[in-house]
C-alpha positions, 0 to 999 in steps of 0.5 A: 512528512513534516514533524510536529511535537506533541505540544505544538500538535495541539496548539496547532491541530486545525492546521495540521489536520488541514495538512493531513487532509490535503494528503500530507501524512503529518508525524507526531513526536512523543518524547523525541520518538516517533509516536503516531502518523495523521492521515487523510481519511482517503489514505486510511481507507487505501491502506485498510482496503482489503486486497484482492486474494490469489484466486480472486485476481485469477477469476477476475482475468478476462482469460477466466473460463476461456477454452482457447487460451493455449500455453505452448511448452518449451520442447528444448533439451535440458542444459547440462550443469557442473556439480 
């Protein structure tokens, strides 16, 4: 990720937007701190995204409703273990 100056950020914000745009996230130095990141519009949109809650990956399962899926369990004997 290149770093830019606040200074030279603005002096050169075609071009650092042009870089952002093709997918180069571009940081932007404030009094030798990091201060913000420029991004493409499709980055934001991929990080803003609303992710998929637990039960909704479970409905979206083909396996979702099927009355022939079937789990065998494990029929071993316990392990013994030292206290």
């Amino acid at each position: 990720m290149r770093q830019w100056t606040l200074q030279d950020a603005k002096e050169s914000l075609s071009e650092l937007v042009r870089l952002a745009a093709g997918h180069e996230p571009q940081e932007i130095i404030v009094h030798d701190e990091p201060a913000v990141v420029i991004l493409s519009r499709a980055a934001y949109d991929a990080l803003i995204k609303p992710r998929q809650s637990f039960v909704e990956l479970i409905r979206s399962s083909p396996l979702y409703g099927a009355d022939d899926v079937e789990f065998p369990r494990d029929k071993s004997l316990t392990r013994e273990i030292d206290l």
